[in-house]
C-alpha positions in Angstrom: 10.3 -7.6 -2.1 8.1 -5.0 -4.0 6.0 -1.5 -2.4 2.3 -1.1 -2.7 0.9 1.9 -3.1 -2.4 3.3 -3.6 -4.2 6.1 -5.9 -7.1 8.1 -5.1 -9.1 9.7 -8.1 -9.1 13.5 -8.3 -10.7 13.9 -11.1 -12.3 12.1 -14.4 -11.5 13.1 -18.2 -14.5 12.9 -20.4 -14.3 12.2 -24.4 -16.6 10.8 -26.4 -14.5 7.6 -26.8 -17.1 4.6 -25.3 -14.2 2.3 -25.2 -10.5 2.7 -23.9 -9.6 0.9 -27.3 -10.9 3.7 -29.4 -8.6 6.1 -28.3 -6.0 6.9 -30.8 -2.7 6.3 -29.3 -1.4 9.6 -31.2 -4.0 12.4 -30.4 -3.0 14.5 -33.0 -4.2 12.4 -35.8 -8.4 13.3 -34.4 -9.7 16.6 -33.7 -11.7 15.0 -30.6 -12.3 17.7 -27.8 -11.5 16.2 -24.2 -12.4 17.4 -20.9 -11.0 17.2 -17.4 -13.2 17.6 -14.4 -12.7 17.9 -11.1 -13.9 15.7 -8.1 -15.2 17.9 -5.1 -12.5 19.3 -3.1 -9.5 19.6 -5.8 -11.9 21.6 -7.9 -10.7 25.2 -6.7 -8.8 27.3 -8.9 -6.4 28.2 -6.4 -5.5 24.7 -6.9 -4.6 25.8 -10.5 -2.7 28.7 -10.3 0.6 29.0 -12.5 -0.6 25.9 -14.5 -0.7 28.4 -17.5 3.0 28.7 -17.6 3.2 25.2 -18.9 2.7 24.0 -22.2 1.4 20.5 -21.4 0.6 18.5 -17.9 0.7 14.4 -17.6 -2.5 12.8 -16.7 -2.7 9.3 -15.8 -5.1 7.3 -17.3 -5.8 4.2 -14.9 
């Protein structure tokens, strides 16, 4: 019937949002500064190279 899959974290985006429901759906109506950080091992940079030749990535938020 269906597929099960499974996720594993690599990282964590910080905001000051305390609450999943404060976050606009439409982030350019707030001038809130985000940040994405890294868990150990899919922190290296090489792990980043080229990414600047993209104007925008997807991160999922689960």
């Amino acid at each position: 019937m269906g597929s099960a899959f499974s996720l594993t974290a690599i990282g964590r985006i910080k905001t000051p949002f305390q609450e999943k429901f404060g976050i606009p759906r439409q982030s350019g109506l707030v001038d809130v500064p985000g940040v994405v950080e890294m868990l150990p091992g899919y922190d290296k940079p090489v792990l980043f190279d080229g990414l600047e030749a993209f104007s925008h990535i997807w991160l999922s938020f689960v």
